[in-house]
C-alpha positions in Angstrom: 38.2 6.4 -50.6 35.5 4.6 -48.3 35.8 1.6 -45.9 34.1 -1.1 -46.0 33.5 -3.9 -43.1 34.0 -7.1 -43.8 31.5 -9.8 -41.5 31.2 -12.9 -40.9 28.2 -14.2 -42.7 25.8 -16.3 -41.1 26.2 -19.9 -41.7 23.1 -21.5 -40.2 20.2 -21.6 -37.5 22.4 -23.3 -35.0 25.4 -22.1 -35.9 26.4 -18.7 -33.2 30.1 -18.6 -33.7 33.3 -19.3 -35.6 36.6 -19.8 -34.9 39.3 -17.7 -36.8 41.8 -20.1 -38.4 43.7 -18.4 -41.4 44.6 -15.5 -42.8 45.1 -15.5 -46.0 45.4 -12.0 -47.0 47.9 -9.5 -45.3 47.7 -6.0 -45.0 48.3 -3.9 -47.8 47.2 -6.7 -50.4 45.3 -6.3 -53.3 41.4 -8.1 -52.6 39.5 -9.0 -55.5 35.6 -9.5 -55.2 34.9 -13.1 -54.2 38.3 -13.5 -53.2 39.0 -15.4 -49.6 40.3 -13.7 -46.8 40.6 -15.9 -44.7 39.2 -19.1 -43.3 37.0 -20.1 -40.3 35.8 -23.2 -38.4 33.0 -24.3 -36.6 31.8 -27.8 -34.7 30.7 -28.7 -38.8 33.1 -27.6 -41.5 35.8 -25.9 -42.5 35.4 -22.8 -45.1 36.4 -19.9 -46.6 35.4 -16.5 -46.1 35.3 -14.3 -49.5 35.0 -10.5 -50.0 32.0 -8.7 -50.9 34.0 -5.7 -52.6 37.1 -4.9 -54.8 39.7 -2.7 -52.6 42.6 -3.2 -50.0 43.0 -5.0 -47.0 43.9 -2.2 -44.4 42.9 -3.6 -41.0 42.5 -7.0 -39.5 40.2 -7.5 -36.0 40.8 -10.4 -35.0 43.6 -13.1 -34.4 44.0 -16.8 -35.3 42.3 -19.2 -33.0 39.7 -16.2 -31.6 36.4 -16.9 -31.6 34.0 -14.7 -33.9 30.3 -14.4 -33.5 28.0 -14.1 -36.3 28.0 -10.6 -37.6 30.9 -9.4 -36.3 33.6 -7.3 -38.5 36.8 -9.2 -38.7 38.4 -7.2 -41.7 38.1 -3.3 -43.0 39.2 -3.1 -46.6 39.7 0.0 -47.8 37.8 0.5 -51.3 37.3 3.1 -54.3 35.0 5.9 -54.4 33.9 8.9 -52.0 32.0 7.5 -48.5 29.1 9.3 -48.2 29.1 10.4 -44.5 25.7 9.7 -42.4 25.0 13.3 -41.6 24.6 14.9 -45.3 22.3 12.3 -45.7 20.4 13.4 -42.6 20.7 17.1 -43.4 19.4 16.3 -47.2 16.1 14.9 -45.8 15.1 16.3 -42.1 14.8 20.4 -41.2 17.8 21.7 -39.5 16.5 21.5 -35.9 15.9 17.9 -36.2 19.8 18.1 -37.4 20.6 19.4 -34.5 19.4 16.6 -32.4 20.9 14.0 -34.4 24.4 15.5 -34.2 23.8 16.1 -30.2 22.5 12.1 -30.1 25.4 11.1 -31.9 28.2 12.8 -29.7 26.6 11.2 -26.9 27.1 7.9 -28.5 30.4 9.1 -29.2 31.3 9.9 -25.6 29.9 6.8 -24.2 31.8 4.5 -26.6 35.2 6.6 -25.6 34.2 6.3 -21.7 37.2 5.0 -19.5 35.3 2.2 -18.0 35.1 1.0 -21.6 39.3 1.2 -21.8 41.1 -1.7 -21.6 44.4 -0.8 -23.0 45.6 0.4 -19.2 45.8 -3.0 -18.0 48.6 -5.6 -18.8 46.7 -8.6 -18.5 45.5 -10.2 -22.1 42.1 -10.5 -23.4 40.6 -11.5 -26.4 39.0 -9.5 -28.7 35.7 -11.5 -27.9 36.3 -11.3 -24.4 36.6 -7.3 -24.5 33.3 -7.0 -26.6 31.3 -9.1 -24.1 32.7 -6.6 -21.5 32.2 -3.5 -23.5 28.4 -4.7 -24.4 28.0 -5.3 -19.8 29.8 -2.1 -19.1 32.5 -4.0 -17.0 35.1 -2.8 -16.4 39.1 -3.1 -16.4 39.2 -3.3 -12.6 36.1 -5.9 -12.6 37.7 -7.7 -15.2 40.9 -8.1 -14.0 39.7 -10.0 -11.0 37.7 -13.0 -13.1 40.0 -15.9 -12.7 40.5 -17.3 -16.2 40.5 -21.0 -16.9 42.3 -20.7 -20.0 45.6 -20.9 -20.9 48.1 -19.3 -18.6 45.2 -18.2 -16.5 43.6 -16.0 -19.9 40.0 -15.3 -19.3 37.9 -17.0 -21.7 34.4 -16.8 -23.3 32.4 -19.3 -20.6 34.7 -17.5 -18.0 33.4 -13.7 -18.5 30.1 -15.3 -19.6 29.8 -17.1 -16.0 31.0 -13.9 -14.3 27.9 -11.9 -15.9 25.4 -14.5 -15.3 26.8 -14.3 -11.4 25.2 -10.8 -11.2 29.1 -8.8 -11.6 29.2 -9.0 -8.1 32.2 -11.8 -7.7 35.2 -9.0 -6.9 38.0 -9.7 -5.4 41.5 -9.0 -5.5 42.7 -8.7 -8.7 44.5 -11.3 -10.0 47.3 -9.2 -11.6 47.9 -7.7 -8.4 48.5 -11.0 -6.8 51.0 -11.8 -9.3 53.3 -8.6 -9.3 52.8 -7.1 -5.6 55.3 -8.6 -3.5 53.9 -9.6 -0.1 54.9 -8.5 3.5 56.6 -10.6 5.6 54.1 -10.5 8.6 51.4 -11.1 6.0 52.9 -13.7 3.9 49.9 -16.7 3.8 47.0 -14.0 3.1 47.7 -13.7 -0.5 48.1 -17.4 -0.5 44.7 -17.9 0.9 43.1 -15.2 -1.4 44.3 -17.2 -4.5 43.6 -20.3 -3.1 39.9 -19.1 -3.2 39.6 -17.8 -6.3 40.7 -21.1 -7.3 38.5 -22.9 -5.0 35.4 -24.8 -7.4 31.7 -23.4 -6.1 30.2 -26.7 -5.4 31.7 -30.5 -5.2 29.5 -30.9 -8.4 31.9 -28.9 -10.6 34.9 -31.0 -9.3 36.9 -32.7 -11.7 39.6 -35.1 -11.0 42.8 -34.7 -13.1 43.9 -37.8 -15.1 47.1 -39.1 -13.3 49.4 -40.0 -16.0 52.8 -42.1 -16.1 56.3 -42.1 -17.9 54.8 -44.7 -20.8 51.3 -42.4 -21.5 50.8 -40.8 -24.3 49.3 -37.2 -24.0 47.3 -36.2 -26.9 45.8 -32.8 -28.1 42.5 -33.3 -29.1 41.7 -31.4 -32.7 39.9 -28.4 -33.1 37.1 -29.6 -34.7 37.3 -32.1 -31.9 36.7 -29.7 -28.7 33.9 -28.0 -31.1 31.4 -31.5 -31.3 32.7 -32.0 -27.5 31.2 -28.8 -26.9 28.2 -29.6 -28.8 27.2 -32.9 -27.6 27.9 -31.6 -24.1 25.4 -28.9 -24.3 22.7 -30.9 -26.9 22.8 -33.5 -23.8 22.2 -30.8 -21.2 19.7 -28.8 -23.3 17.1 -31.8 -24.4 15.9 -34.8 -22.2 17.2 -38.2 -24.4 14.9 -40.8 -24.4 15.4 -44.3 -26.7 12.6 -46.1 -28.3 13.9 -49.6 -30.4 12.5 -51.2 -32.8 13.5 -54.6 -34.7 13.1 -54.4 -38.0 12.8 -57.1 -41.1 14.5 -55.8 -44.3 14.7 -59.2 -45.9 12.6 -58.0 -48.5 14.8 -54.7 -48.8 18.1 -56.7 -49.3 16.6 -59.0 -51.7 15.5 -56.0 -53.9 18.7 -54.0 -53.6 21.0 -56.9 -54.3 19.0 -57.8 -57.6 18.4 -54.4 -58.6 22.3 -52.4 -58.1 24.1 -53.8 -61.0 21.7 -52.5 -63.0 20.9 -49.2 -61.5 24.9 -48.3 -61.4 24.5 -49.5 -65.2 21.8 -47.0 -65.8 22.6 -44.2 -63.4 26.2 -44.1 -63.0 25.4 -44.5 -59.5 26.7 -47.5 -56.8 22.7 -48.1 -54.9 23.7 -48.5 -51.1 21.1 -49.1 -48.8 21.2 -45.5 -47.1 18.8 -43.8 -50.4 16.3 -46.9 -49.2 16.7 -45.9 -45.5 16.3 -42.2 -45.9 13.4 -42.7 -48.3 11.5 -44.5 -45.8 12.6 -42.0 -43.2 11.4 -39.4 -45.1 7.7 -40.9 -45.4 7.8 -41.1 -41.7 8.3 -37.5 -41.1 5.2 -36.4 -43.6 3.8 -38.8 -41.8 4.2 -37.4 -38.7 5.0 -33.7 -38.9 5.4 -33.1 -35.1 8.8 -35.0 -35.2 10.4 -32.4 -37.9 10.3 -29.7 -35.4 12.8 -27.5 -33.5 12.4 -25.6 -30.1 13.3 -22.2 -29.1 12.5 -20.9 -25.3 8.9 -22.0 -25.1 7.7 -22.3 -28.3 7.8 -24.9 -31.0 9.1 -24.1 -34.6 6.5 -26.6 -37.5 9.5 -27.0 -40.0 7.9 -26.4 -43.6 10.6 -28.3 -45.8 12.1 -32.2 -44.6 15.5 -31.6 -44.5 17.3 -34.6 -43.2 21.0 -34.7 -41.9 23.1 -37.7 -42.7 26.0 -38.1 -40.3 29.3 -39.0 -41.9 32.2 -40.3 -40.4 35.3 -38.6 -41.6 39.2 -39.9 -42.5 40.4 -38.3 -38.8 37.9 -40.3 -36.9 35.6 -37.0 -36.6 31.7 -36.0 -37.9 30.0 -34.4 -40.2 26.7 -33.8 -41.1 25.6 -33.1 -44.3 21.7 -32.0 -45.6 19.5 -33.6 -47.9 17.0 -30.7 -48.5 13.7 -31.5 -49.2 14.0 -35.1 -49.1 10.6 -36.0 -49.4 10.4 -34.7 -52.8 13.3 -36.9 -54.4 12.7 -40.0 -56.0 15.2 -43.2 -55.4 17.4 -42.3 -57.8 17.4 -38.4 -56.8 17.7 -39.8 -53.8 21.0 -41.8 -54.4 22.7 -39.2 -56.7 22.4 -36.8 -53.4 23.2 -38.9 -50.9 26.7 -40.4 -52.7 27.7 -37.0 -53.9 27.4 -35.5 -49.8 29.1 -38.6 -48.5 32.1 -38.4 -51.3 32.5 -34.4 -50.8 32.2 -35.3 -46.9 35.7 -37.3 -47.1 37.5 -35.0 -49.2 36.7 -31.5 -46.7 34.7 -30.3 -50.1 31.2 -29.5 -48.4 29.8 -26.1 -49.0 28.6 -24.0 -46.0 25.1 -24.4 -46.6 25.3 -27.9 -47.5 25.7 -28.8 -43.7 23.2 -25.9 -42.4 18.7 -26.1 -42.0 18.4 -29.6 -41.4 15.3 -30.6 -39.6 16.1 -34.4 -39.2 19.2 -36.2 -38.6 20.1 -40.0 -39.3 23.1 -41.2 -38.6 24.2 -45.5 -39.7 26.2 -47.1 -36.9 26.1 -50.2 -38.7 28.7 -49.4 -40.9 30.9 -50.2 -38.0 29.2 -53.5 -36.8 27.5 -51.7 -34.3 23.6 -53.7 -33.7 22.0 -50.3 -32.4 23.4 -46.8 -30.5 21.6 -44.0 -28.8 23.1 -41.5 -30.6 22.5 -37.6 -29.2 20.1 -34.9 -30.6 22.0 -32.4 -33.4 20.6 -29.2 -32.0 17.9 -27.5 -32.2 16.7 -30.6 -33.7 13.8 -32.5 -31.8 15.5 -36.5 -33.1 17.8 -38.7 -34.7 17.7 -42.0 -36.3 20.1 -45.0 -35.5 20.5 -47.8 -38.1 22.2 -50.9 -36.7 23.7 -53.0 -38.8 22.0 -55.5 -40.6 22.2 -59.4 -40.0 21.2 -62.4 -40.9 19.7 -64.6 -38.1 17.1 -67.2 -37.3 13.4 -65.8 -36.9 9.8 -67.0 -36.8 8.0 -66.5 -39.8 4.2 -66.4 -39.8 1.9 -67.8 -42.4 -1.4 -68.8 -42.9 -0.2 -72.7 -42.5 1.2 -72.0 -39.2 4.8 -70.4 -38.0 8.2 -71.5 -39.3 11.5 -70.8 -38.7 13.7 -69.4 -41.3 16.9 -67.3 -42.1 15.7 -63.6 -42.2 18.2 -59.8 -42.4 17.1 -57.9 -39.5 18.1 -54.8 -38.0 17.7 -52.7 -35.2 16.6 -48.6 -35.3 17.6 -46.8 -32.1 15.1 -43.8 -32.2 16.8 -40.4 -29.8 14.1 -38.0 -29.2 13.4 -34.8 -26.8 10.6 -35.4 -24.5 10.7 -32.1 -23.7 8.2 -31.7 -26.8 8.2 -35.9 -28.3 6.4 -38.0 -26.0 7.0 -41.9 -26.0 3.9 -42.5 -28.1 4.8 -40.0 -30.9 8.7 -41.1 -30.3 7.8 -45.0 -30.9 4.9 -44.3 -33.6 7.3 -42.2 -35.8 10.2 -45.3 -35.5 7.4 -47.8 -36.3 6.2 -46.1 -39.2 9.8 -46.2 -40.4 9.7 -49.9 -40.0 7.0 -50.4 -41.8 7.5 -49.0 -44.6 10.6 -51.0 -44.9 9.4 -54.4 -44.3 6.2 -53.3 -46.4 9.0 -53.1 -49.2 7.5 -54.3 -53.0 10.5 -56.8 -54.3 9.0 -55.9 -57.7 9.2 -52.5 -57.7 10.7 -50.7 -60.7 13.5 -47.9 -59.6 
């Protein structure tokens, strides 16, 4: 018999971490190959996690609602056949003194992985299993961690909390907070241990101060979802990774409207397909970024990633009031009608929790419509590591001057507005406002006699 670990598989460039939300094997079952075992969840979709191997489930790493990094084990199932241990494959292939060396390195690793300091079973206070590795991998230990005060619930130490604690140099001791809670105090000393706790509690700076939300007998308190703390999380950090800047542009799609409205009866006839205006849209959007390749970029540290393919994102809002974002890939190399097969099958899959993990992972570009809600224009935030994002406003009909070669005019005309969100870390405003004029062009440059 030989065990096998089950990982979590990576699920995109931007994508670090999942959170555990079902089992749904227990152990002692039966696992066939490609059978789930359980399910995860991150900040973009829900999905299931299948097994690489035939065998039996016989340990489980991780709880519901911990958080799992990529590459992690979560599961060993146990499977059929002999494991071939590590050292007869050394001893087949190296001389015997080389042996040797191998077996001494490997008891040292053995030694330092069974070191007290990396213990954690002698203390009563709970930790994760994710907050135990990142302690293991910093060599702190059980007394350092038993004095980071934990945000969490019931005072647990979380993730940012042992995270913060590292990136403070490990130097943060005081007295542990299990102590406080267990050791009666003497009378003579009785405020001390009240002013000790009081400092641990005590924000660093007046920045990180938050106010709590007074609430009455009539409020309602709500949880927010899971998926809901996840984009919270994300938009936080998108908005205090990239510097946002807006560039708006006005934009004339009578021509567009006028094409689409003659053209959709028969193109569902055709096609099978309903033509919206979002195919047009991320056509044009797609031109753009050919166009102008240093938009369809992504940063990392101090370097700039040139994305080969266009693969453009397409924000959807979900049933729950929450957001998705599927991926077009290669969107510059479908046609319309390529391009309004994709786009209604991603949207339609989108509302019914059917996406595949990929299907929302490599995109280089995302647009999002805030027009299907009436909104004129937004400044939507950056979908990391992503460089932009496209706004459509919604589209109107108003009065507007209309130039020809007999003088102007005023006549009835469908505008809209594009909100254009770009980092000007790497996008300056020229390349930020070129890119979202470009897009306008080639929408008000529209042929009303083209053919689909």
């Amino acid at each position: 018999m030989s065990k096998f670990e089950l990982k979590l598989p990576r699920m995109g460039e931007s994508v670090a971490e999942a959170t555990l939300t079902t089992w749904l094997k227990e152990i002692g079952d039966t696992i066939e190959m490609d059978e789930p075992i359980f399910e995860i969840a991150t900040d973009k979709v829900d999905s299931e996690v299948p097994s690489e191997v035939e065998g039996v489930l016989i340990e489980k790493l991780f709880d519901i609602d911990d958080v799992i990094k990529v590459g992690q084990t979560v599961a060993i199932i146990e499977t059929e056949g002999d494991a071939v241990a590590p050292s007869i494959t050394v001893a087949e292939e190296v001389p015997a003194g080389t042996l040797a060396a191998v077996e001494e390195t490997v008891q040292v690793a053995k030694e330092t992985a069974t070191a007290p300091i990396q213990d954690y079973s002698s203390t009563e206070r709970f930790y994760s299993p994710l907050v135990k590795n990142i302690a293991k991998q910093e060599g702190i230990s059980v007394e350092k961690l038993d004095t980071i005060q934990g945000t969490g619930k019931e005072g647990r130490v979380t993730k940012n909390d042992i995270l913060a604690f590292v990136a403070n140099g490990k130097e943060a001791v005081v007295t542990p907070v299990a102590n406080i809670a267990v050791t009666p105090a003497k009378p003579e000393s009785k405020q001390e241990p009240i002013k000790v706790v009081e400092e641990i509690a005590k924000p660093p700076t007046a920045a990180h101060q938050v106010t709590r939300v007074q609430t009455t007998g009539g409020d309602e308190v709500i949880e927010m979802t899971r998926m809901g703390k996840l984009i919270a999380k994300h938009m936080t950090e998108s908005v205090s990774t990239s510097a946002h800047v807006q560039s708006f542009i006005e934009v004339d799609v009578t021509n567009v409207v006028n094409w689409r409205n003659k053209m959709k009866d028969s193109f569902e006839k055709s096609e099978g397909e309903k033509l919206t205006f979002t195919p047009i849209f991320m056509e044009a959007i797609a031109k753009a970024l050919k166009k102008y390749p240093m938009m369809n970029i992504s940063v990392e540290g101090d370097t700039v990633i040139k994305k080969k393919n266009i693969n453009i994102g397409m924000a959807a809002a979900l049933p729950d009031g929450n957001l998705i974002v599927p991926v077009i890939k290669n969107a510059d190399q479908l046609n319309l009608v390529g391009m309004a097969k994709v786009v209604n099958d991603l949207a339609s899959r989108s509302r019914e929790n059917k996406l595949k993990p990929d299907e929302i992972q490599d995109g280089t570009y995302t647009v999002t419509n805030v027009g299907t809600f009436g909104s004129v224009f937004g400044t939507p935030i950056i979908n990391q590591p992503q460089v932009g994002i496209l706004a459509l406003g919604a589209i109107r009909k108003i009065p507007a001057v209309i130039e020809t070669s007999e003088g102007d005019f005023i006549g009835i005309r469908s505008k809209m507005y594009i909100s254009h969100s770009y980092d000007h870390r790497v996008v300056n405003g020229a390349l930020g406002s070129m890119f979202a004029k470009a897009v306008a062009d080639y929408l008000e440059a529209w042929d009303v006699n083209r053919e689909v």
